[in-house]
N, C-alpha and C positions, 0 to 999 in steps of 0.2 A: 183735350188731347194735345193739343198746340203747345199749352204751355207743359205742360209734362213734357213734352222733347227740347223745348228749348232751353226749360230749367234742365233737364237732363245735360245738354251740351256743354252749358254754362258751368255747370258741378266740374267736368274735366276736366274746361279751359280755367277754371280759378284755380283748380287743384295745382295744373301742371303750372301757371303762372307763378302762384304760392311755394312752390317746389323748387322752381327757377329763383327766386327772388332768395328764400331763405338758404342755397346753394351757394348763389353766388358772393350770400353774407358769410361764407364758410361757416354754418353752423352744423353741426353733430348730426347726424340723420338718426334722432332718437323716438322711441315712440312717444313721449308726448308733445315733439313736434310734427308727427304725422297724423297724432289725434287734432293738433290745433289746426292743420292744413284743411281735414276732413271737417271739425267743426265749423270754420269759416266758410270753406266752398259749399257747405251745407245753408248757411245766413244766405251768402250768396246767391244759391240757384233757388233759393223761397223767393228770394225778394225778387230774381226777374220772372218768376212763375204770376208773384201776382201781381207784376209790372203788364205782363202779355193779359193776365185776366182783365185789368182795369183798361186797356185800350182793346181789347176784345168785347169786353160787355159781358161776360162770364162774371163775373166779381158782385153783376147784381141779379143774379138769378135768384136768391135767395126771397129778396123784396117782391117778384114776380111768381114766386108759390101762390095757388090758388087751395082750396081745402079738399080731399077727397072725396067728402059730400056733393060738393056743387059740381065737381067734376061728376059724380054716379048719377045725380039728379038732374044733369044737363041733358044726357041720353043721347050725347056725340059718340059714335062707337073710336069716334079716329083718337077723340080726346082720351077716352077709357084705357083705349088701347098703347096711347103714351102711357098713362098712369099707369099702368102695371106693366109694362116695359119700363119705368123710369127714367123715361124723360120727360124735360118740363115743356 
């Protein structure tokens, strides 16, 4: 959730930087220079989303999946009760 809000903030702040910057280069305010604003601030707010995953520790959740058998066949109700809630 962390990084959905900060890759969120970032997508704005590059937008409006992006915006500023090609302005100030007195370029045409045409649509496929608001496509190319939007595709970059898009690179942008990925890469600090999975900037916060990788110093968060989200990024290796995957590696830490266990199988749903040995979660059923453990007979933790709290563990169960993540697994179909989905969380890990």
């Amino acid at each position: 959730m962390l990084s959905f809000i900060i890759s969120m903030i970032v997508f704005f702040l590059a937008a409006y930087a992006l915006n500023r910057y090609f302005r100030a280069r007195e370029l045409d305010n045409t649509r496929s220079l608001s496509i190319l604003v939007m595709v970059v601030a898009t690179f942008i707010s990925i890469g600090s989303g999975r900037l916060v995953d990788k110093f968060d520790g989200d990024a290796a959740l995957p590696e830490h999946n266990v199988s749903i058998m040995d979660v059923i066949h453990s007979g933790d109700p709290v563990k169960i009760a993540k697994l179909l809630a989905g969380f890990n």
